[in-house]
KOLBA-262716 format. One line per 10 residues: number of its first residue (from 0); for each residue x, y, z of N, C-alpha, C. Coordinates in steps of 0.02 Angstrom, whole numbers. Layout:
BEGIN
NUM = X,Y,Z,X,Y,Z,X,Y,Z ~ ...
***
This chain:
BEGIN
0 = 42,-60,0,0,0,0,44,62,0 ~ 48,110,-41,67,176,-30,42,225,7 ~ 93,240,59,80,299,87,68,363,61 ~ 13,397,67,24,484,31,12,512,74 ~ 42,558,64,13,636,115,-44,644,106 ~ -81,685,147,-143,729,144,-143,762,50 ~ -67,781,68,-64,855,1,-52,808,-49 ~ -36,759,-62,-34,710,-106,-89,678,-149 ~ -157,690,-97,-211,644,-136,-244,683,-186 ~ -263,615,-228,-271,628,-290,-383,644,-303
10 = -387,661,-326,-454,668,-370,-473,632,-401 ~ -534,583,-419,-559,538,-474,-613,557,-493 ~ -631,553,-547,-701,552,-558,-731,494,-582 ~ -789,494,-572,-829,422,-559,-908,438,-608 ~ -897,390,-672,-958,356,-717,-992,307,-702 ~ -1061,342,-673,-1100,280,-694,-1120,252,-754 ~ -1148,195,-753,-1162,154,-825,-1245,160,-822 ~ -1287,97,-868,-1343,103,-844,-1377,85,-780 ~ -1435,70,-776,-1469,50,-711,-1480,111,-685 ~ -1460,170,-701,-1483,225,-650,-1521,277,-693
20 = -1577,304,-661,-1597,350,-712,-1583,419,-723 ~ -1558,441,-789,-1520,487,-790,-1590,546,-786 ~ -1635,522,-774,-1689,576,-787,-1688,614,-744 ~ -1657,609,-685,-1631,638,-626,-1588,694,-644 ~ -1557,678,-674,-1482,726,-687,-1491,767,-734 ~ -1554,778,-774,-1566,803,-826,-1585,881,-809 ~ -1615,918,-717,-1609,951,-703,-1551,1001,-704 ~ -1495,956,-687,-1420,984,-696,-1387,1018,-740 ~ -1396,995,-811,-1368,1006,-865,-1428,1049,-899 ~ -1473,1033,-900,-1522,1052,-978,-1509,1123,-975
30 = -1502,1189,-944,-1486,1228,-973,-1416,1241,-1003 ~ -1359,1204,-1006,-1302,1188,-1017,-1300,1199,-1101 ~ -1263,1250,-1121,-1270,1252,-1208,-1219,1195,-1246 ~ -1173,1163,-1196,-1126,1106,-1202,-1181,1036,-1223 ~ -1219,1056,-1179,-1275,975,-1148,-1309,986,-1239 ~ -1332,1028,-1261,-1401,1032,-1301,-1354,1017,-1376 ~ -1295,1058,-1354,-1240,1043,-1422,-1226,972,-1428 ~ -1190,935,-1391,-1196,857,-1376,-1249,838,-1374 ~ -1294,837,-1360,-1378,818,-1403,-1378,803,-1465 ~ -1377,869,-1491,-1359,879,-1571,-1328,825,-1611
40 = -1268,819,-1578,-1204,747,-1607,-1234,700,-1577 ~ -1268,680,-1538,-1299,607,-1543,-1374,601,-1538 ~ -1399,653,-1590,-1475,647,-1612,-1523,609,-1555 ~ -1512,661,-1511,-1579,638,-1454,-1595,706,-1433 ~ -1604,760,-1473,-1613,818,-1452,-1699,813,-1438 ~ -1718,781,-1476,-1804,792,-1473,-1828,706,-1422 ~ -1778,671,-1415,-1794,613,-1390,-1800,669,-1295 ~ -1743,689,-1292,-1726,734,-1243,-1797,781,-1202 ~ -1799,804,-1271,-1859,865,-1266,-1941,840,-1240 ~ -1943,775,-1255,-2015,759,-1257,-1989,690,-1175
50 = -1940,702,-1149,-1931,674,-1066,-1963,727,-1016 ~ -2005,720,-971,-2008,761,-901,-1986,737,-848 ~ -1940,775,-824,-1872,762,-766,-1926,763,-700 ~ -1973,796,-693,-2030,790,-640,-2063,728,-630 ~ -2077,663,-689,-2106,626,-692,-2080,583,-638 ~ -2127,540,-601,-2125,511,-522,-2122,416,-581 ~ -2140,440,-628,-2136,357,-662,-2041,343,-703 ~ -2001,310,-659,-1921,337,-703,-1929,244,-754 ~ -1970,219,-775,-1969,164,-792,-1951,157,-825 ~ -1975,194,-915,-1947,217,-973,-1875,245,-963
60 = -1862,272,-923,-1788,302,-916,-1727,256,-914 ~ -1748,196,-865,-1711,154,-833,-1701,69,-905 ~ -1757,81,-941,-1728,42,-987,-1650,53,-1034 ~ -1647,-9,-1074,-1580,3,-1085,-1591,-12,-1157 ~ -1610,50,-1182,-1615,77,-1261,-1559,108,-1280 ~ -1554,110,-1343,-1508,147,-1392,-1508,215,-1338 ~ -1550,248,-1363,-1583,339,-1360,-1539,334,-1286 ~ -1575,302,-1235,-1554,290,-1159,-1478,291,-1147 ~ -1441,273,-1190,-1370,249,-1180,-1345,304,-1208 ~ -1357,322,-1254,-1355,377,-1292,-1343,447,-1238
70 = -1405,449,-1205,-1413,489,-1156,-1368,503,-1097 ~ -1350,447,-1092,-1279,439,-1002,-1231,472,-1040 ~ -1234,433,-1104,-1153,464,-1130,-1150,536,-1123 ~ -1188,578,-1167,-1189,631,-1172,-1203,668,-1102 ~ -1229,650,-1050,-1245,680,-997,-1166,669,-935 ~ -1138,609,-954,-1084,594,-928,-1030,629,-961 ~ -1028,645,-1010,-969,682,-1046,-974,758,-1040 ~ -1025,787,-1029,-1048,860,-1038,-1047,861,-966 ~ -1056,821,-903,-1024,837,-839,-949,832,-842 ~ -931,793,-865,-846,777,-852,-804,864,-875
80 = -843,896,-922,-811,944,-965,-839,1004,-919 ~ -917,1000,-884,-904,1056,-822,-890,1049,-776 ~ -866,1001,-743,-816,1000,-701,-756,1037,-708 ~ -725,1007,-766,-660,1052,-778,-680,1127,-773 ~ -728,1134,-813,-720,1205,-836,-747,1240,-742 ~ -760,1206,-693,-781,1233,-628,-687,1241,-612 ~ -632,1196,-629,-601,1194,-596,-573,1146,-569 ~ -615,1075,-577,-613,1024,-549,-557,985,-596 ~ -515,975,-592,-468,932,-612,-437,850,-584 ~ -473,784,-638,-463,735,-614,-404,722,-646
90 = -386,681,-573,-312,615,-622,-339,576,-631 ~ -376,536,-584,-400,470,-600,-472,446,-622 ~ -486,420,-668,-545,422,-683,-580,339,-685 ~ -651,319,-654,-679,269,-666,-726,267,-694 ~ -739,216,-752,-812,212,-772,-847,145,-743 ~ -903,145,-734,-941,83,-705,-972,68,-753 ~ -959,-17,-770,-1031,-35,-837,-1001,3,-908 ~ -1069,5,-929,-1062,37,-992,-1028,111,-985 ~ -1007,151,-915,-988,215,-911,-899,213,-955 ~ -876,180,-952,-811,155,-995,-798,190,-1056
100 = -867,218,-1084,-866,237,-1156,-855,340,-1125 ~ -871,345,-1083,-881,419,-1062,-807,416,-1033 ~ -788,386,-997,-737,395,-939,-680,378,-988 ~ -670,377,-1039,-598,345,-1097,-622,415,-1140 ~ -679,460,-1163,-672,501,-1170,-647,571,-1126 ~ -647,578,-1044,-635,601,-1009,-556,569,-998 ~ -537,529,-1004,-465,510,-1014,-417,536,-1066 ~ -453,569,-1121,-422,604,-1189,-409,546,-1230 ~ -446,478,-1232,-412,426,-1287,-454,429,-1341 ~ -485,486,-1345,-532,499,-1398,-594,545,-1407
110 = -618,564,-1473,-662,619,-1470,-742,588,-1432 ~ -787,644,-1420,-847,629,-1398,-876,598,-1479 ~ -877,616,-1512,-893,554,-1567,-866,486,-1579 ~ -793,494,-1580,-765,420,-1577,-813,366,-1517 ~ -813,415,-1451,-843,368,-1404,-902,339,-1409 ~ -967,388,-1440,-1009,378,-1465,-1050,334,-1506 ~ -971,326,-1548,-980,289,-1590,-959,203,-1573 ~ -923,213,-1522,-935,147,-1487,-972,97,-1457 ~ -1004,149,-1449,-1067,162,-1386,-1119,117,-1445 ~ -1151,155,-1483,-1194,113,-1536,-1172,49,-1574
120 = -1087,55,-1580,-1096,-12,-1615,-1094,-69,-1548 ~ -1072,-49,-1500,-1089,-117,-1446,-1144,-140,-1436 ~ -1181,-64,-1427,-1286,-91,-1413,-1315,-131,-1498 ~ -1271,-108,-1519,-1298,-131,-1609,-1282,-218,-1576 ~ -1228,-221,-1586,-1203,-290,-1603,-1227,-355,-1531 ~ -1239,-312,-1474,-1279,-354,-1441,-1318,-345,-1429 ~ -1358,-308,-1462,-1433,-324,-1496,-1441,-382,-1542 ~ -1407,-373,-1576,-1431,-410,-1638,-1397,-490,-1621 ~ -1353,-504,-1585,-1336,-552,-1556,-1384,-592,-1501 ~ -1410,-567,-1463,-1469,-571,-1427,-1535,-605,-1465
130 = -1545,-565,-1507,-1587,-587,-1543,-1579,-646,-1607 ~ -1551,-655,-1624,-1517,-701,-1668,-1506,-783,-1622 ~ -1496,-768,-1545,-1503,-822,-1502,-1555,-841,-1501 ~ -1590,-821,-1499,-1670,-832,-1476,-1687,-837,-1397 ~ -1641,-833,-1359,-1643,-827,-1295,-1662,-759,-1268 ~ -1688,-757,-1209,-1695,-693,-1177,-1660,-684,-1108 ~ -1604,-650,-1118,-1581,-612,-1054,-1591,-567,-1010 ~ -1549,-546,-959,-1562,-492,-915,-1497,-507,-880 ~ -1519,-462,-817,-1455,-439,-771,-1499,-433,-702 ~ -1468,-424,-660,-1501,-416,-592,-1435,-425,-531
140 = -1462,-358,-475,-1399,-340,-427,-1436,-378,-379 ~ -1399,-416,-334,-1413,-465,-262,-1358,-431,-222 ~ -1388,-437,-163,-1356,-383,-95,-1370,-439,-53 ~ -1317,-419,-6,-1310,-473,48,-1271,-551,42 ~ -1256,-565,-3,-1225,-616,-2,-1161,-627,-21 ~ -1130,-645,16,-1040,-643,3,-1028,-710,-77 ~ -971,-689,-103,-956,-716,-150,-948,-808,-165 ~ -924,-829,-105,-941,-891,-96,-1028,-919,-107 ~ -1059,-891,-73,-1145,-895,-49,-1147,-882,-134 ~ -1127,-824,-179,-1161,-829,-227,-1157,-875,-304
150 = -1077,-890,-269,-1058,-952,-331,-1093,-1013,-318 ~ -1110,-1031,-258,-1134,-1087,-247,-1220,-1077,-260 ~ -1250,-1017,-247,-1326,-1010,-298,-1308,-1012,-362 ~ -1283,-995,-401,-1272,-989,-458,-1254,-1075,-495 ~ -1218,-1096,-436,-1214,-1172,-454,-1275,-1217,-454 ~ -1308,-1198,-431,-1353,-1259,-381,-1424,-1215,-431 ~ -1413,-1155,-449,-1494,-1126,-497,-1477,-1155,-573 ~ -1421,-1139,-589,-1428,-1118,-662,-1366,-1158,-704 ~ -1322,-1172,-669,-1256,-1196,-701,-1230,-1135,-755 ~ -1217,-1146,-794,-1184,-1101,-859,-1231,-1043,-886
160 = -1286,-1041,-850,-1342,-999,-894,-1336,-907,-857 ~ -1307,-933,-788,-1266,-886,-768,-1223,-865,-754 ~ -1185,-797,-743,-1119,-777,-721,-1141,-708,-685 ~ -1076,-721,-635,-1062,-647,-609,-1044,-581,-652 ~ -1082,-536,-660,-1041,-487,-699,-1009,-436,-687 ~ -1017,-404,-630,-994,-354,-588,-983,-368,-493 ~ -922,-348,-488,-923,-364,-414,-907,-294,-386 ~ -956,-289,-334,-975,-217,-316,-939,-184,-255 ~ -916,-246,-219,-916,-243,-136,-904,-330,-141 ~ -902,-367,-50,-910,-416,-32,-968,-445,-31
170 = -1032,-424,-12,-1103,-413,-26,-1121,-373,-75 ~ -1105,-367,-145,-1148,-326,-177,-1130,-371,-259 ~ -1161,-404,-285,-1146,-421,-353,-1210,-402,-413 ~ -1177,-400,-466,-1220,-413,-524,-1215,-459,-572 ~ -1279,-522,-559,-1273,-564,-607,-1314,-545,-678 ~ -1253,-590,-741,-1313,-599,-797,-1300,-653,-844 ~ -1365,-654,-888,-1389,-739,-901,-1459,-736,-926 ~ -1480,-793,-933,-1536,-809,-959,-1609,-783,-895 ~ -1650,-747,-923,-1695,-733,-889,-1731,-765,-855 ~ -1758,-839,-881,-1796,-888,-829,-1738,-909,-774
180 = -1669,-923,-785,-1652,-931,-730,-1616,-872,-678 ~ -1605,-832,-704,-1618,-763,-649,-1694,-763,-639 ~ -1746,-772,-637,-1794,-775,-583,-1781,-809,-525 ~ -1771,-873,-562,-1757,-926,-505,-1690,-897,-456 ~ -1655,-868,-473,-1586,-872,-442,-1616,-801,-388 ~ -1660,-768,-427,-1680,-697,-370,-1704,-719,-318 ~ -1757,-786,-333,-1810,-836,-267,-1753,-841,-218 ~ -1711,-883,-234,-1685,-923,-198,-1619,-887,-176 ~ -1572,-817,-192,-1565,-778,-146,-1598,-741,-97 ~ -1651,-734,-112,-1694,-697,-49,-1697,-748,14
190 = -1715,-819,-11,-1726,-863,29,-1664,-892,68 ~ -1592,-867,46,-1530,-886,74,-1514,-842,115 ~ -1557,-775,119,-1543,-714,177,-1506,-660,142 ~ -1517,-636,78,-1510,-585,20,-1544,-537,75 ~ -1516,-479,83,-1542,-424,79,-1599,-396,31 ~ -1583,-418,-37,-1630,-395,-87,-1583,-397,-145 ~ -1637,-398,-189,-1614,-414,-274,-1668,-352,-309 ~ -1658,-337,-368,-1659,-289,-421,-1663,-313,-473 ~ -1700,-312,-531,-1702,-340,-591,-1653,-263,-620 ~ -1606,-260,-659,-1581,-209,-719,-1628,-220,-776
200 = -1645,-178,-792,-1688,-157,-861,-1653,-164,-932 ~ -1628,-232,-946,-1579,-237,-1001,-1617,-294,-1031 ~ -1600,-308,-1082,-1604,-362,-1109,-1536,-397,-1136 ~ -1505,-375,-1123,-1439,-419,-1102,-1386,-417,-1069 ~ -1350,-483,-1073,-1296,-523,-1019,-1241,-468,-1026 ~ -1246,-414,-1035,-1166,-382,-1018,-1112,-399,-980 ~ -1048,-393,-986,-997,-408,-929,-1005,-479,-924 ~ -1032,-534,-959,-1025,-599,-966,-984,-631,-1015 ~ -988,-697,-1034,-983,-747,-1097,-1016,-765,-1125 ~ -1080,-745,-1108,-1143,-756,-1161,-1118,-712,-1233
210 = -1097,-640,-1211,-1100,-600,-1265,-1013,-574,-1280 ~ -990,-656,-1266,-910,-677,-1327,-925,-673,-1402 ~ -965,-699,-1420,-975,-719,-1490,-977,-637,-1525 ~ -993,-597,-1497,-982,-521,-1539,-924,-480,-1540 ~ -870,-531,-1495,-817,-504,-1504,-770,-472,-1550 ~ -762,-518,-1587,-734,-542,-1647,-742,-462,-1711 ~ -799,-453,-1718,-846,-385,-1741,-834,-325,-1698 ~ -830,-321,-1661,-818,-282,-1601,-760,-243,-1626 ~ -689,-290,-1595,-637,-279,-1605,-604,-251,-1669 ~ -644,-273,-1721,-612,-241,-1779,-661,-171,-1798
220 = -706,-168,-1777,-714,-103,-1755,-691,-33,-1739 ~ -671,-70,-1651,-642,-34,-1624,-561,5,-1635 ~ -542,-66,-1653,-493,-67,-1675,-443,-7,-1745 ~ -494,30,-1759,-504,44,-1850,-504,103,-1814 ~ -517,138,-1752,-526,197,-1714,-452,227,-1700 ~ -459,294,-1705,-386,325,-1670,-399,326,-1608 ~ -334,306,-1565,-331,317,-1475,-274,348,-1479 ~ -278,384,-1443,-229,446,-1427,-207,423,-1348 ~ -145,461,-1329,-111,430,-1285,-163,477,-1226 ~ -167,445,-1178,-223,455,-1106,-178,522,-1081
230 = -221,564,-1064,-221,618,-1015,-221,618,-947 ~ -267,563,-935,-249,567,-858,-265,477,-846 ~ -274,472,-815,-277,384,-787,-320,350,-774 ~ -354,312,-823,-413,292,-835,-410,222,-813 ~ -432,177,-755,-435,108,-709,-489,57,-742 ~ -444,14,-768,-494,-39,-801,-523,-72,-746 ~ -580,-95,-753,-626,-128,-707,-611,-211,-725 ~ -583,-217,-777,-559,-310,-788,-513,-312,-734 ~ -450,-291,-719,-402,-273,-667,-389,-239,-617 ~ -405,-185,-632,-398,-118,-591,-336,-69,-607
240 = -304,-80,-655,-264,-46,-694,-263,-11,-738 ~ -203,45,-736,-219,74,-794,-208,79,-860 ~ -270,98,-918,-276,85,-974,-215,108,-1013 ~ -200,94,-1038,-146,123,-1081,-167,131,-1163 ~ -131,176,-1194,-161,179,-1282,-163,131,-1329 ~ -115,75,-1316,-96,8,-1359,-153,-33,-1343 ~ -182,-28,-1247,-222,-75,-1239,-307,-49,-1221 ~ -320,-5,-1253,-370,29,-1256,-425,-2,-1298 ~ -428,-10,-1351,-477,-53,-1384,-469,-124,-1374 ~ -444,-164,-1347,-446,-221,-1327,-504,-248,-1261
250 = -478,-176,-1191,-513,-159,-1157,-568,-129,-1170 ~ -580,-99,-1211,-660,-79,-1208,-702,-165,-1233 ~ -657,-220,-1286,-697,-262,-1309,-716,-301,-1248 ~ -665,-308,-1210,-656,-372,-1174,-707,-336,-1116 ~ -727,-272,-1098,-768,-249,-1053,-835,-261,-1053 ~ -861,-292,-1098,-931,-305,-1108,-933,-379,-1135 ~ -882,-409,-1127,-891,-503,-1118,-853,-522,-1058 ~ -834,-482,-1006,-772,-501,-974,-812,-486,-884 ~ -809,-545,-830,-834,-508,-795,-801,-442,-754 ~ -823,-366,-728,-789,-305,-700,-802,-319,-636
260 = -739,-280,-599,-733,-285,-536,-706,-212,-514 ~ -782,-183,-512,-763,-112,-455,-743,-103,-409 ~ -743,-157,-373,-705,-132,-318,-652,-138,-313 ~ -603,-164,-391,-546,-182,-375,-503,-118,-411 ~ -535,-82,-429,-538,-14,-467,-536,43,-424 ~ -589,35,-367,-604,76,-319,-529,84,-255 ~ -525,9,-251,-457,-11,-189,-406,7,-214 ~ -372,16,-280,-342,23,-330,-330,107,-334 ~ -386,141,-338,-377,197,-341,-345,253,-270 ~ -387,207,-226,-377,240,-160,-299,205,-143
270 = -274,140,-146,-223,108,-112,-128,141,-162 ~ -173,147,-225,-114,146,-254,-118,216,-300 ~ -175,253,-312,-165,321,-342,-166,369,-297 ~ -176,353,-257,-192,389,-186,-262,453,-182 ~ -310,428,-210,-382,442,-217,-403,459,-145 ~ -430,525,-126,-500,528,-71,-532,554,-90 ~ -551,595,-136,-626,624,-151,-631,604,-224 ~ -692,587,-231,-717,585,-309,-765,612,-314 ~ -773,638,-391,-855,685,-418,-901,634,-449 ~ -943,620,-440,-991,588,-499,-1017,614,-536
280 = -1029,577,-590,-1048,616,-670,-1135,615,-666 ~ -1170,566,-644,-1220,550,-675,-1281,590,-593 ~ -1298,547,-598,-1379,581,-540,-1354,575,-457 ~ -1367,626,-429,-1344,648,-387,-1334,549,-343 ~ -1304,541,-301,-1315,480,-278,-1304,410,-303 ~ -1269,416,-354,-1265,362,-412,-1223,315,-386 ~ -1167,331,-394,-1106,314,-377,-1081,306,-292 ~ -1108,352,-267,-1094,347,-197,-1111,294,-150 ~ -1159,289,-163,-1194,209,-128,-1140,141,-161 ~ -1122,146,-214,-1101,104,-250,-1022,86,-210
290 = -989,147,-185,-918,165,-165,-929,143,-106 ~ -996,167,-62,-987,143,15,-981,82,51 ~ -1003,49,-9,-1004,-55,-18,-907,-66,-1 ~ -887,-17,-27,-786,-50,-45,-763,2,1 ~ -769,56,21,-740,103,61,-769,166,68 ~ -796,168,130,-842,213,173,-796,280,189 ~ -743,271,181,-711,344,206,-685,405,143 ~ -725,343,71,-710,364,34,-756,449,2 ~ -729,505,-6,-785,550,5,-814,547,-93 ~ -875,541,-109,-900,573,-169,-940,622,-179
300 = -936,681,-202,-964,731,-214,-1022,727,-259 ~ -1083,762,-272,-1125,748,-330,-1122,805,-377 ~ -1146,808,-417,-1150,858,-460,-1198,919,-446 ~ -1209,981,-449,-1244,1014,-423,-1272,1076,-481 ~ -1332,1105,-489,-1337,1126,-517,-1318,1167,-557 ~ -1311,1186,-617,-1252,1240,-642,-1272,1301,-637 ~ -1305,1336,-624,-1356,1392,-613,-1328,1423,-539 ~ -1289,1384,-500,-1305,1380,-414,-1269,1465,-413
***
């Protein structure tokens, strides 16, 4: 573990992915002439316009559509850029989930279009992969059960139909897999002394091996993209290391068949970049709950209105 000084510690900023609704955060930004311009470049200006941030129903929000994904990005990138412009200067940066595509643009390994454009061909290609299975997936977060407790549900529900995809904390995972047996696997954590489970609003296995087979497409993709050498220090969630320009499109492929481990990103940041405060990009509260699972002394700030 490295010691730092007080005067030593570093700044991160912190992407959420989906599962959260950005309809929240939409207070924040919308008068933002950055936010409406980035609209513009990823044609959800009227998808945008016809959302009410008042609405008590976030259901539609919380699905995991094109437009929707579309939406974090641009709402995650157009915070990352007022931050700076407040002053706020990160070294270290995390994305959670699909946030990877925002947080590698906040890293400088590429334009807000390049990222963008990542962004759609991943939802493209596991879409159409998804569907071409004929299977139906999902995702779903289980609380309360330590990692042992959950390999052995996962053994005893489903065999291969599920995987871990995100490890959040010691108690906090996200599995994904085939949808009839994530029901079953939600029953029968509750019934093992789960705190509680969550369905994610996806229709697919992200951060698994279900969705290997789009690799292949992926990569030469991505691959075909300019990456520019990183600006500041962007923490892969496969390891907890940092990305580098050679291994940048490899990592973005392997991030959406591969299972992530935030907290090893999170321990990582604090143990060895020497991290205590981070900003979050997305809805006030996003991220913070997420951090207090791996380290409670860790401080995150939210985003606050730009108007203030």
């Amino acid at each position: 573990m490295t010691d730092l000084t007080a005067q030593n510690r570093r700044v991160c900023i912190l992407v959420p992915g989906i599962g959260t609704s950005y309809l929240k955060a939409l207070p924040l930004v919308s008068k933002s002439p950055l936010f409406r311009a980035n609209c513009d470049k990823a044609c959800i200006t009227t998808f945008v316009e016809q959302m009410d941030p008042g609405s008590e129903d976030h259901g539609p929000a919380l699905t995991d559509t094109l437009d929707n994904q579309r939406l974090s990005y641009v709402i995650n990138c157009t915070m990352c850029d007022l931050y700076a412009a407040r002053g706020i200067a990160a070294e270290v940066v995390i994305g959670y989930s699909m946030g990877i595509y925002a947080a590698l643009y906040e890293g400088g390994f590429y334009t807000f279009e390049t990222g963008l454009s990542i962004l759609e061909k991943a939802h493209t290609l596991a879409s159409e992969w998804c569907l071409k299975s004929g299977k139906t997936y999902g995702m779903t977060l289980i609380l309360g059960l330590t990692h042992p407790e959950i390999q052995d549900l996962l053994l005893t529900t489903a065999g291969n139909r599920l995987e871990i995809a995100m490890h959040n904390g010691k108690r906090n995972f996200v599995i994904a897999g085939e949808r009839t047996a994530l029901e079953s696997c939600m029953e029968k954590a509750l019934r093992l002394g789960a705190l509680g489970t969550r369905p994610i609003q996806t229709a697919h296995p992200y951060h698994s091996s279900h969705l290997e087979p789009i690799a292949g497409d992926f990569i030469a993709f991505v691959k075909g993209l300019n990456m520019a050498p990183p600006k500041r220090t962007v923490l892969s969630l496969i390891d907890g290391r940092p990305i580098g320009q050679k291994q940048a499109a490899e990592v973005v492929v392997r991030s959406i068949h591969t299972p992530l481990h935030f907290d090893w990103a999170i321990q990582n940041a604090v143990r060895i970049h020497g991290v205590s405060t981070c900003h979050e990009t997305g809805p006030p509260k996003s991220m913070a709950r997420l951090t207090h699972y791996i380290d409670r002394k860790l401080i995150v700030h939210s985003f606050e209105k730009e108007e203030r």
